[in-house]
C-alpha positions, -999 to 999 in steps of 0.1 A, spaced: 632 -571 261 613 -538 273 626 -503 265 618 -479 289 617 -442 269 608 -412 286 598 -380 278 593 -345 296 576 -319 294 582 -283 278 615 -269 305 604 -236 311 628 -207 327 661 -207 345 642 -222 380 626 -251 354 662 -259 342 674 -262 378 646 -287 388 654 -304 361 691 -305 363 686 -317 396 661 -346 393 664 -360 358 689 -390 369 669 -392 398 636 -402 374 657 -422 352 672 -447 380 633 -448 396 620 -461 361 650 -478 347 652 -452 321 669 -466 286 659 -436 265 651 -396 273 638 -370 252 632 -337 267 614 -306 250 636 -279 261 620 -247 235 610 -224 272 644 -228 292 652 -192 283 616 -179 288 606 -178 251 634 -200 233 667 -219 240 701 -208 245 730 -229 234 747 -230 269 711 -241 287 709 -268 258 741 -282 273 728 -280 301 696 -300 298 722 -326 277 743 -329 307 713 -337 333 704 -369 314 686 -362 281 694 -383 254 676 -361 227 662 -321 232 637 -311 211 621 -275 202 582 -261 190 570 -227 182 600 -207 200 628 -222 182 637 -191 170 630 -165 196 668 -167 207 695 -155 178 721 -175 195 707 -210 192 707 -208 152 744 -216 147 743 -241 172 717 -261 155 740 -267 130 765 -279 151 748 -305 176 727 -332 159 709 -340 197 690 -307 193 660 -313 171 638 -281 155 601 -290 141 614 -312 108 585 -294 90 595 -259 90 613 -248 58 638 -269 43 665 -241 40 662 -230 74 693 -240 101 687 -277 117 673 -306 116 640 -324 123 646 -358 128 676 -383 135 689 -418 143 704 -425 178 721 -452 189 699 -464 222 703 -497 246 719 -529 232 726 -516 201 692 -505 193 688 -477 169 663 -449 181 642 -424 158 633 -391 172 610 -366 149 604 -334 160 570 -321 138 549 -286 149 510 -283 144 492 -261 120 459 -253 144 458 -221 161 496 -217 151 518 -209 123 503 -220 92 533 -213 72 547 -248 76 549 -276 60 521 -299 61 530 -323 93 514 -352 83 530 -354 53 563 -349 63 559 -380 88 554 -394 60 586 -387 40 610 -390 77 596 -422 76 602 -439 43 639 -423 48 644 -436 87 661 -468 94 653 -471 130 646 -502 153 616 -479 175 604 -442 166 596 -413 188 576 -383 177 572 -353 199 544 -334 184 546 -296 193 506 -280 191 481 -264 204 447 -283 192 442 -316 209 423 -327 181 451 -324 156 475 -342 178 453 -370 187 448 -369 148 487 -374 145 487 -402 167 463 -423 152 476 -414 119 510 -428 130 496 -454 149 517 -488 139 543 -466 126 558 -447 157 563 -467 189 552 -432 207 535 -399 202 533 -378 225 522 -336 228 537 -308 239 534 -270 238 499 -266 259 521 -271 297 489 -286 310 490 -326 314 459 -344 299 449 -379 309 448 -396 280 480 -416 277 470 -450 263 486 -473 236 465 -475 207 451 -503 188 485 -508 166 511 -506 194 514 -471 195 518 -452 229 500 -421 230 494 -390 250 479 -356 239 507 -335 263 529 -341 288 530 -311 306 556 -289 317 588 -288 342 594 -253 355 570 -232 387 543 -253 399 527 -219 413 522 -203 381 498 -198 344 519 -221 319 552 -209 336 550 -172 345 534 -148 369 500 -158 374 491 -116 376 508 -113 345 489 -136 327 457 -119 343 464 -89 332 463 -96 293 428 -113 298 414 -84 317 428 -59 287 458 -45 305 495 -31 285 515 -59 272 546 -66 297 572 -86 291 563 -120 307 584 -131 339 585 -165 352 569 -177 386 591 -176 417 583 -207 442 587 -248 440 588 -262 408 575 -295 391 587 -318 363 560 -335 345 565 -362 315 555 -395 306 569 -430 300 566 -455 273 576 -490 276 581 -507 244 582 -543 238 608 -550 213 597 -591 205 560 -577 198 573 -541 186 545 -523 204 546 -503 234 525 -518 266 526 -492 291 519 -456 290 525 -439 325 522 -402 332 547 -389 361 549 -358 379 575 -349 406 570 -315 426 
């Protein structure tokens, strides 16, 4: 039997949300769609607010996960709490609101793992050490297939991550960057990989917002508050198939609808 998961890309503003909102179910019926995990940490520009989480739940996703921003929105830390299909980077500090990593029940009775872990290069260093804490999710996890959505910025740590996991994790997959690499593969294990998915949000834009905005920090100008991009928009993701009789994935394919 093949599992078809799919994951997208960091949702970025209001207009991202919308795009997606609109196509998700769309996506899923074109691929046959068993299993979705979207990264949703940009919806509210820098963060997630609860009601947009409910939103991104509603369109179709199975599982929303979070990165670097997880905590740029006050509202979204009692709701984390609350809603175990909302996952924050399982390697931040222990006593902090959340969870990292859970158990879901997918197709046929399958049971689906989804880790949420956040890099160390070029970002905060005061976490927890991520490939360690794989480590511990997974001696805990009781899971028929696991997904980790690895939220960094080096692609040398998260290609790192996937051949670390490679065997253990059915997929791996990056986020954070918003720029799609072309790398998806399946590694020598089983293991479908990709360094980043991309992003869903303006198409017309640097990572999300105002292309003049972003041109103005690199030429020296006053910090503004970043706006995002008006125009058309563009979900980007990937999907794994997984074979569950060999219990490795066979298929990595990279989507992008505009």
């Amino acid at each position: 039997m093949m599992i078809n998961v799919l994951a997208v890309g960091d949702v970025v503003s209001e207009a991202g949300l919308d795009f997606l909102s609109r196509k998700l179910r769309l996506i899923k019926r074109e691929y046959k769609i068993d299993f979705t995990v979207v990264n949703g940490e940009n919806a509210a520009g820098l963060g997630l607010l609860p009601d947009q989480a409910e939103d991104i739940l509603s369109a179709g996703a199975d599982v929303i996960t979070l990165g670097n921003h997880t905590w740029s929105k006050g509202q979204i830390v009692g709701y984390l709490d609350q809603n175990r299909y909302i996952l924050r980077p399982a390697n931040f500090s222990p006593g902090l609101p959340g969870q990292g990593w859970d158990v879901y029940d997918g197709p046929r009775g399958m049971r689906i793992g989804v880790v949420n872990l956040i890099g160390r290069v070029s970002m905060d260093p005061n976490v927890d050490n991520p490939f360690t804490t794989a480590d511990t999710i997974l001696k805990k996890m009781d899971a028929d297939l696991v997904l980790v959505d690895f939220h960094a910025e080096a692609t040398s740590e998260k290609l790192a991550m996937g051949w670390y996991l490679d065997g253990r994790a059915a997929a791996v997959w990056g986020t954070h960057t918003h720029v799609p690499t072309a790398d998806g593969q399946v590694l020598p294990k089983g293991t479908g990989y990709i360094t980043d998915l991309g992003m869903t949000g303006p198409a017309r834009s640097i990572l999300g917002i105002r292309p003049e905005q972003s041109i103005n920090k690199f030429l020296g100008g006053l910090p503004r508050r970043y706006e995002a991009a008006q125009g058309p928009c563009k979900l980007e993701g990937a999907v794994f198939t997984w074979d569950t009789v060999e219990k490795r994935c066979t298929q990595v394919r990279q989507i992008r609808l505009d």
